[in-house]
C-alpha positions in Angstrom: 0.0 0.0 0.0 1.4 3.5 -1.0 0.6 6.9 0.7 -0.7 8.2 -3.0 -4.1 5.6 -2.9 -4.7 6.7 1.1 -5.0 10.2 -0.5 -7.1 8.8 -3.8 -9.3 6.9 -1.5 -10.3 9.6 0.4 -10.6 12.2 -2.2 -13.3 10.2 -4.2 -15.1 9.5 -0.5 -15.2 13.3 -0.7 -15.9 14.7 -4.2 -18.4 11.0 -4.9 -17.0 10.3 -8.2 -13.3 9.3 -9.7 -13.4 12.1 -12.4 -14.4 14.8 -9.5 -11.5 13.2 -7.3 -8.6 13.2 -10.2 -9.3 16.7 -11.2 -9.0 17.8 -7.3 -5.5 16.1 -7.0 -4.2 16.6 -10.4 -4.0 13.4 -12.0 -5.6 11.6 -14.8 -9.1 9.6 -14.1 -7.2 6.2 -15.2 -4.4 6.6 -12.8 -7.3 7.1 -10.2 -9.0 4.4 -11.2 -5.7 2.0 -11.4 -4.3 3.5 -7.9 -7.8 2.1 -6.5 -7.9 -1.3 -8.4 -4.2 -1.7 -6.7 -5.3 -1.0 -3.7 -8.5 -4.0 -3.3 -6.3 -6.4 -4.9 -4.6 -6.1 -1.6 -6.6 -5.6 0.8 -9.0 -8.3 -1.2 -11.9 -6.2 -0.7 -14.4 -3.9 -2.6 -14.1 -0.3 -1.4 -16.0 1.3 -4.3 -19.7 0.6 -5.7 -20.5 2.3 -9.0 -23.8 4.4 -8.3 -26.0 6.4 -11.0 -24.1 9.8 -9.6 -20.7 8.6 -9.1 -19.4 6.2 -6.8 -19.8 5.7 -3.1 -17.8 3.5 -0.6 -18.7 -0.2 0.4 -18.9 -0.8 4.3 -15.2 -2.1 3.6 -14.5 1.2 2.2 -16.0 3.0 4.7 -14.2 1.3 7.4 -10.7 1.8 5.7 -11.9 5.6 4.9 -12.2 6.1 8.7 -8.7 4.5 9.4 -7.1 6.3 6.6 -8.0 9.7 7.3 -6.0 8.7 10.9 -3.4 8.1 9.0 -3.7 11.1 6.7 -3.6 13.4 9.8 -0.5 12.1 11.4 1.2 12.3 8.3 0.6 16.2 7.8 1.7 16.7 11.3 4.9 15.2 10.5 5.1 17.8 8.0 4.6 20.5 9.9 6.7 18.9 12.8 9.6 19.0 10.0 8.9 22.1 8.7 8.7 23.8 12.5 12.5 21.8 12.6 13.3 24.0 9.6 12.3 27.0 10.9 9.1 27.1 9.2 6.6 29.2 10.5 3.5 28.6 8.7 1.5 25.5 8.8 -2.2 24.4 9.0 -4.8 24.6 11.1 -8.4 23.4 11.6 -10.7 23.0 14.4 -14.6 23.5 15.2 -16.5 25.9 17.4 -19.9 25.3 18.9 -22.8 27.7 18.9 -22.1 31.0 20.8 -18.6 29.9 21.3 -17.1 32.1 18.6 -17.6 35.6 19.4 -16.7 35.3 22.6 -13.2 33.4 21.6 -12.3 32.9 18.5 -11.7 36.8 17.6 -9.4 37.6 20.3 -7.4 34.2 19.7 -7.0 34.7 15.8 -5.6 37.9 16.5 -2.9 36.2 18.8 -2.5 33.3 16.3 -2.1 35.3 13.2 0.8 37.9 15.2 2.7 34.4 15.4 1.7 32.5 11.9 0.3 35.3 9.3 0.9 32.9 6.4 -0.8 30.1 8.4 -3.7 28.2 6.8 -6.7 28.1 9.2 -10.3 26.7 8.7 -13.0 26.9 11.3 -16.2 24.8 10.6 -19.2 25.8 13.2 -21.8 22.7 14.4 -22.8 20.6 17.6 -21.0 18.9 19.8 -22.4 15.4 18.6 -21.0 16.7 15.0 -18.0 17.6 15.7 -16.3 15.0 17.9 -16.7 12.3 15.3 -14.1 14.8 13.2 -11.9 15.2 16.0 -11.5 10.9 15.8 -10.6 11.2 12.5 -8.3 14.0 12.8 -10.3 16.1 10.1 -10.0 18.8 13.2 -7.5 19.1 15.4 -9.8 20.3 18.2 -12.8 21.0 18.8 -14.3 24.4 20.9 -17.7 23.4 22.4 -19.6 22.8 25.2 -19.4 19.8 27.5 -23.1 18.9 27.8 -22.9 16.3 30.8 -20.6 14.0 32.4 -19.8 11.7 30.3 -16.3 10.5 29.0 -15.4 10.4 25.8 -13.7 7.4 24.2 -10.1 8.0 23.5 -10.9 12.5 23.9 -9.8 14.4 25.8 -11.3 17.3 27.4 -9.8 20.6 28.6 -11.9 23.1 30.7 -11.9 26.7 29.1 -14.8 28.9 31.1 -18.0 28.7 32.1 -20.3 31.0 30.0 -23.2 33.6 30.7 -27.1 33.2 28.8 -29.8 34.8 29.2 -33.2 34.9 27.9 -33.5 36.5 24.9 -36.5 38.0 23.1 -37.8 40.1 19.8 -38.1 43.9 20.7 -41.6 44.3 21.9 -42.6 40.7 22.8 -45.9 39.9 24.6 -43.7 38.6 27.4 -41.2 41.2 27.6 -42.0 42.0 30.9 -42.0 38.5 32.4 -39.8 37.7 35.9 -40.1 34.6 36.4 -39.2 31.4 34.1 -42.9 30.2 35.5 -43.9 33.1 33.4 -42.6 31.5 30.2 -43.2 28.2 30.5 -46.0 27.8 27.5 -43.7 30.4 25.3 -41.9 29.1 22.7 -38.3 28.1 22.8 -35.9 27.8 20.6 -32.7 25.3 21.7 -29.6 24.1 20.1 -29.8 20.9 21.8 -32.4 18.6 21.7 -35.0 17.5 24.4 -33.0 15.2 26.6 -29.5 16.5 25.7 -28.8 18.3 29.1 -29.4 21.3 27.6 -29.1 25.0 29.4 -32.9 25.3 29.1 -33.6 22.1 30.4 -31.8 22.5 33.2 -33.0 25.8 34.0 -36.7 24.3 33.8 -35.6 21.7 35.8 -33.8 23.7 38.8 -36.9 25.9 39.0 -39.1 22.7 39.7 -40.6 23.6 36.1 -41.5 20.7 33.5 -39.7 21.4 30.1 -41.3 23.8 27.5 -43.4 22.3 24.5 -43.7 23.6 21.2 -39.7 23.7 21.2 -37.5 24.4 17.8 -34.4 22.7 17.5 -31.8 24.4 15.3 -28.1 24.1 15.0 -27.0 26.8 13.1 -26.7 30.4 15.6 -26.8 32.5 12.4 -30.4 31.0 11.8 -31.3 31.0 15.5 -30.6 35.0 15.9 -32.8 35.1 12.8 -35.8 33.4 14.4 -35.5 35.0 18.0 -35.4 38.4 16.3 -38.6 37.8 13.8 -40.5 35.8 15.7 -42.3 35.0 18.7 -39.4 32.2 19.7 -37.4 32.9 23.1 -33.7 31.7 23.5 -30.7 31.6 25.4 -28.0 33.8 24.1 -24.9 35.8 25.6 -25.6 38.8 26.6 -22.9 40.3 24.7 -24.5 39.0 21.5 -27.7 41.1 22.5 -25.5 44.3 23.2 -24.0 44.2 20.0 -25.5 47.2 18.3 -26.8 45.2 15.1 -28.6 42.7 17.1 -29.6 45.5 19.8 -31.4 46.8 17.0 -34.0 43.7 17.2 -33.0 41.8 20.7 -34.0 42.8 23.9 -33.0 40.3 27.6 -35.9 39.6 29.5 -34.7 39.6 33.3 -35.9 36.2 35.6 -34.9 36.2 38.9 -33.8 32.6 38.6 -30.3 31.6 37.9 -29.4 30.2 34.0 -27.4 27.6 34.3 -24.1 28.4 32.5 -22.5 26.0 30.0 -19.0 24.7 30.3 -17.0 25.4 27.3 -13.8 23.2 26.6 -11.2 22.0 23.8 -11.6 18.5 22.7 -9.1 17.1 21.5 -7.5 13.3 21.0 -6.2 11.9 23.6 -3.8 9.5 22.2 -1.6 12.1 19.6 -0.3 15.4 19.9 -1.3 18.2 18.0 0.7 20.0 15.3 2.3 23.3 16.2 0.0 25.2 14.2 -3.0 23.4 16.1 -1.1 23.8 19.7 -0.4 27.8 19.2 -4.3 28.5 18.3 -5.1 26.3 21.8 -2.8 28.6 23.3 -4.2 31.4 21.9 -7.7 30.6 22.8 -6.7 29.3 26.5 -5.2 32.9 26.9 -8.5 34.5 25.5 -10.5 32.7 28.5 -8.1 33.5 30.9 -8.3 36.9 30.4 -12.3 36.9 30.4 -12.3 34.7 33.4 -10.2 37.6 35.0 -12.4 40.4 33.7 
């Protein structure tokens, strides 16, 4: 097995068809396709299916897809663990935020990263916790910025506590419950959440500590874009930072209603795996974004 048909396998997993795949690396479709045939004559094993859109993996290829990207990982690490050697100073990075997690980090920290690595490569994808660990396994992220919904480990992650953060209900300017003091008061409202029911969520714990049964009618979304969207123009009430309602866009259109009882505050960590060290690209943005919480803890 070469390194070349680790790369060719997972380049048609992610463009779906050998022509799509070629074109992305730079080679011809029939040294694709011969790379591939090489490489199930030895594992003696079908990786590829022909489909009416392309091709997709078998479960063999699947399985090997999930190993190789491993593999793929360490092996650019190595590169950049060479090219640090050298005196290199750019490198790649790429890790993924939760919701609300960005403004409050990721600013401040790219701003420290990029005064150390301002030819660096970085890519930030945004999604759930649930989405983004799988990623971390495979070393498609380095780390992962998101909250630690309960307390439960992690096979082969590890977990490093960041801060805790503030919410607060949120609302549309001029909503019927505007006034409201009490989370009693908005128990029929609706909600929106970013985790589902039975997640551990903020809101469900909130409910919970008050004595309060969960709200109905809830709307699950996992995008924050799309959640600001809906809380703003629409009926829907949230939990949001209260920095993101003081921002004078969103001020424009969000307003805080005030409870008297406490919000629980989600703990927000780095995931990362706990079994291989990160690059020194990956390490100096941790860095960065451990020194960003430190000084907001302190503030």
């Amino acid at each position: 097995m070469r390194l070349n048909q680790i790369r060719d396998l997972i380049a048609v997993s992610e463009a779906g068809s050998l022509r799509a795949a070629a074109r992305r690396i730079g080679i011809s479709q029939p040294a694709m396709s011969k790379s591939l045939a090489e490489l199930e004559r030895e594992f003696q094993a079908q990786l590829l299916t022909r489909t009416s859109r392309g091709v997709a993996l078998t479960a063999a290829g699947r399985a090997f897809v999930a190993r190789a990207r491993v593999v793929q990982g360490e092996l650019r690490k190595v590169q950049e663990d060479l090219a640090a050697l050298r005196g290199g100073t750019e490198g790649t990075v790429a890790f993924g935020i939760g919701p609300a997690v960005g403004l409050p980090l990721v600013p401040g920290a790219m701003a420290r990263f990029r005064a150390e690595r301002p030819r660096a490569q970085v890519r930030i994808r945004e999604g759930m916790r649930n989405a983004l660990l799988p990623l971390v396994r495979d070393e498609t992220l380095d780390f992962a910025v998101t909250e630690r919904v309960a307390e439960i480990t992690e096979p082969g992650i590890h977990f490093r506590p960041l801060l805790r953060l503030e919410l607060v209900v949120a609302a549309r300017k001029g909503h019927p419950l505007a006034r409201a003091t009490s989370l009693s008061d908005l128990a029929n409202a609706p909600w929106l959440v970013f985790y589902p029911p039975g997640a551990g969520g903020a809101l469900e714990r909130a409910f919970s500590a008050a004595g309060l049964a969960s709200p109905n009618g809830l709307v699950h979304c996992e995008s924050y874009v799309t959640a600001l969207s809906l809380i703003a123009r629409t009926d829907l009430l949230g939990l949001l930072l209260p920095e993101i309602i003081e921002e004078p866009m969103a001020h424009r259109y969000l307003q805080r209603i005030h409870v008297r009882e406490s919000i629980p505050r989600p703990r927000i960590g780095i995931f990362t795996r706990a079994d291989t060290p990160l690059s020194p690209a990956a390490a100096l943005m941790v860095q960065a974004l451990v020194g960003v919480a430190r000084s907001r803890v302190k503030r």
